[in-house]
N, C-alpha and C positions, 0 to 999 in steps of 0.2 A: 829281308824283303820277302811279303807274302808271292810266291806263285800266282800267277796271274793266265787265265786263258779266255777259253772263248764263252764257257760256262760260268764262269766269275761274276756275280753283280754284286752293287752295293747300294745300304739304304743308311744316308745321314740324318740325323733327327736331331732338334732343338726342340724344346716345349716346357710350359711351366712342370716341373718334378710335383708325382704324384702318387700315389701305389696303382699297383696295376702294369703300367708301361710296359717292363720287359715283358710281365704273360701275356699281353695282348699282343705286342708283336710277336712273340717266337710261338705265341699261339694263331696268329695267320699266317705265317710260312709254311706251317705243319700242313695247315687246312690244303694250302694250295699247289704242294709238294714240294717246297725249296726246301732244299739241308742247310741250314744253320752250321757256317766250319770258323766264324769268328766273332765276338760280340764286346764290345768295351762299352764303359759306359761312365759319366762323371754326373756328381751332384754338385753346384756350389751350394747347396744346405739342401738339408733331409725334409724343411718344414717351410716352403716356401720360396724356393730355390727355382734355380731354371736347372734341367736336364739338361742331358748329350749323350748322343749313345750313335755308334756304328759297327752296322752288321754286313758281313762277307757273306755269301749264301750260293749256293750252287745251282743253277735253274735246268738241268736237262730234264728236271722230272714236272716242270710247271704245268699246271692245268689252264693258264690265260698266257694270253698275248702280253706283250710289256706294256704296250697303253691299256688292256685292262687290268692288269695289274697294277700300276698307280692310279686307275680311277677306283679300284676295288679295298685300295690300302688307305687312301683318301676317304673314303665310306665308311667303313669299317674300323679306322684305326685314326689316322691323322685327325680327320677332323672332330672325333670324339676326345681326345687327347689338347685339341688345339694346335700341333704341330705344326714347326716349318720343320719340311721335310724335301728328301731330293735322293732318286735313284739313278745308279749310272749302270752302265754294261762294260766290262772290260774290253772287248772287242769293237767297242766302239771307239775309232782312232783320233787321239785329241793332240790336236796340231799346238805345238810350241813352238814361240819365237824368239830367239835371245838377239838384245841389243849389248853392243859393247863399242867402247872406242879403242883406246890405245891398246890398255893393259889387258891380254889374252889368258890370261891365267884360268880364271875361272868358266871362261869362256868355253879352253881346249877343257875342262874336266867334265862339263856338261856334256860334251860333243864326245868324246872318249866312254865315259860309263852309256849312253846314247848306241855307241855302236856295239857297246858288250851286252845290251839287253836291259841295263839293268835302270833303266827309266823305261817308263810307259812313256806311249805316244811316239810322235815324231817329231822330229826336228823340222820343223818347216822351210824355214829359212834366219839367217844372220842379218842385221843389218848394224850398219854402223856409221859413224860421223866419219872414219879415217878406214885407209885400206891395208891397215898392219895385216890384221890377219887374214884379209883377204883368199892368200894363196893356200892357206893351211886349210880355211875353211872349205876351198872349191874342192881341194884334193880327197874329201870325204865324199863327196858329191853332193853336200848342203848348198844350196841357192846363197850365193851371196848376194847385198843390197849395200851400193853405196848413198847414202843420206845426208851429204854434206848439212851444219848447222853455224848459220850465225847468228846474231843477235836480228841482223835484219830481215832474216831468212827464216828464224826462228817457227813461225804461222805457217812458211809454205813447205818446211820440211818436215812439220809433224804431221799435218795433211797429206803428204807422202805415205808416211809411215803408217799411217789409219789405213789408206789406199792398199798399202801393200799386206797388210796383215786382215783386212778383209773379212768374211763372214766366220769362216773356219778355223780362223788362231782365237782360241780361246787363254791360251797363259800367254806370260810376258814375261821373261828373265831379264834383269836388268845387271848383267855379268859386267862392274864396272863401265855402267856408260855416265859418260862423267856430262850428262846434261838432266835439267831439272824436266822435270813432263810438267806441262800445263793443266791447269786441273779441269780444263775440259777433256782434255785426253784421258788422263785417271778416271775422271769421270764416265768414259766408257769401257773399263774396265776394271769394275769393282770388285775387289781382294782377287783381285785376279794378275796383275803384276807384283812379280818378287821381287825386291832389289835386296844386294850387299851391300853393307852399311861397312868399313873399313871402321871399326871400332866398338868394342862394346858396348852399345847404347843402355841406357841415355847418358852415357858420357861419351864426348868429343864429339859432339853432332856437327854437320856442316865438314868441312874442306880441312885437311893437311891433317888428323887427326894421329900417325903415327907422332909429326914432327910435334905438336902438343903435348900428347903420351909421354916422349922424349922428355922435353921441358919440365914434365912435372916430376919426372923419375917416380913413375909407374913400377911394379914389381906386376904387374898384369898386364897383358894387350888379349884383345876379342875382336870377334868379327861378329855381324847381325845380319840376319837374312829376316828382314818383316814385306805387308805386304804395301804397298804405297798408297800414299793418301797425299790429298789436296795438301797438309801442311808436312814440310820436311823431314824426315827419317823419324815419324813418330807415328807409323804407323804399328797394326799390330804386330808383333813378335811373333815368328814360327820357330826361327831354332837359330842359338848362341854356342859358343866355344873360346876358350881359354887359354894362351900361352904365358908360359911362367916369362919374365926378362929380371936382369940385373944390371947394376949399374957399369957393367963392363960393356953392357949392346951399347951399338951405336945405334941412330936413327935408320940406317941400311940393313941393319940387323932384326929391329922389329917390322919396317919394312917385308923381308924377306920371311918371318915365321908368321908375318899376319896373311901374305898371300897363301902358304898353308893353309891356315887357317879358313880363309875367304872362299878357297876352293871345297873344303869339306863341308861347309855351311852353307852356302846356294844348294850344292849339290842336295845334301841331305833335304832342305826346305822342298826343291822344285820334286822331289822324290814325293815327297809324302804330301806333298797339293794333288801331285799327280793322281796318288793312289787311294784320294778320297779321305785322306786321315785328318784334314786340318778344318774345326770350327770356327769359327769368328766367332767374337759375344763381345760386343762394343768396341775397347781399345785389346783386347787381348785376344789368345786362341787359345782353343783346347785342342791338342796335336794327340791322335791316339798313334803311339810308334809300334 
């Protein structure tokens, strides 16, 4: 995980791939004093391709303000290029909110690496349909929120939950909340909610997916961290993982190594959304780790 402070920014860039690109940028950060301390960059093709490329950069030495500095990089750079582009500040504090119901698993690993430093941002607050973890949560001193959901209630509890996450919560962890979001909700949060997917997708999409797994006598199980979209766990992919099984696991068995699993895989995605590393490009990502 890169070091992160108050001098830290970053510039993500999409654009049709072209020559040129990287010396134009790392030739205006020179101009305007920023040091260049990381740069990645991907082509899907060398000849007509779309780019990607993110730069870490250090600003104590900068000669503009931040708004002139994206209106300057806009001028000079983006709009020569064509780019969608987008700078952040590390010190600028980006409020997250994790929904969960029963299963706290993934829940406690986000809230745990959270207090050891090693997520950006804040925790904002928990909410959930059920008060399992309620107690665990308050005792960190994270905001709990209870959001009861039914079928009939469905409209007035996700209204709630918009209510509650408000101008300032920009991510959404979906740490096993075992309800669908409407897609107008998604829809106010574009690749901006992460969910765990309990299965390697695109197999065993939808409900009970260990017990499937089981049934088929899998020699594999996985967990999926993408981001949500209007149609079910087929949104883009940030980050997968793999446990071996054999025909000795029971369904409680792959149960138990996929929660392993589930927790390292939210974890690692909400990490690297955080720290500016993940592109979207239609159904996929480009994840610079």
């Amino acid at each position: 995980m890169t070091q992160t402070s108050a001098t830290t920014a970053r510039l993500l860039i999409t654009c049709p791939d072209r020559p040129g690109i990287v010396a134009a940028v790392a030739g205006f950060f020179h101009m305007h004093g920023a040091n260049i301390t990381a740069l990645d960059q991907h082509s899907t093709d060398p000849t007509g391709g779309t780019f990607f490329m993110r730069v870490e950069f250090q600003t104590p030495s900068l000669d503009l303000s931040r708004a002139a500095l994206g209106r300057a990089f806009a001028a000079v750079v983006g709009d020569r290029f064509a780019m969608d582009w987008r700078l952040s500040y590390a010190d600028d504090t980006k409020d997250l909110a994790i929904l969960v119901s029963k299963h706290d698993h993934a829940l406690m690993e986000l809230l745990w690496r959270s207090t050891r430093g090693e997520l950006e941002g804040r925790v904002a607050m928990v909410i959930s349909n059920h008060r399992v973890a309620e107690a665990a949560v308050t005792a960190l001193g994270v905001p709990f929120h209870y959001v009861p959901v039914t079928a009939k209630t469905k409209a007035e509890s996700e209204a709630r939950i918009v209510d509650l996450l408000g101008d300032s919560v920009k991510t959404v962890a979906l740490a096993r909340y075992m309800q669908i979001l409407s897609p107008e909700l998604v829809a106010k949060f574009p690749n901006q909610i992460i969910n765990i997917h309990h299965s390697f997708l695109p197999a065993f999409v939808g409900a009970n997916p260990y017990h499937r797994a089981f049934e088929r006598g899998v020699k594999l199980i996985g967990a999926t961290a993408h981001y949500v979209t209007a149609e079910l766990d087929a949104g883009p992919i940030i980050e997968q993982d793999v446990g071996r099984v054999s025909h000795r696991d029971s369904v409680e068995d792959l149960i138990a190594l996929g929660r392993d699993l589930e927790r390292r895989v939210l974890a690692n995605a909400v990490r690297w959304h955080l720290e500016d590393r993940v592109l979207v490009h239609g159904n996929k990502t480009v994840v610079f780790r």
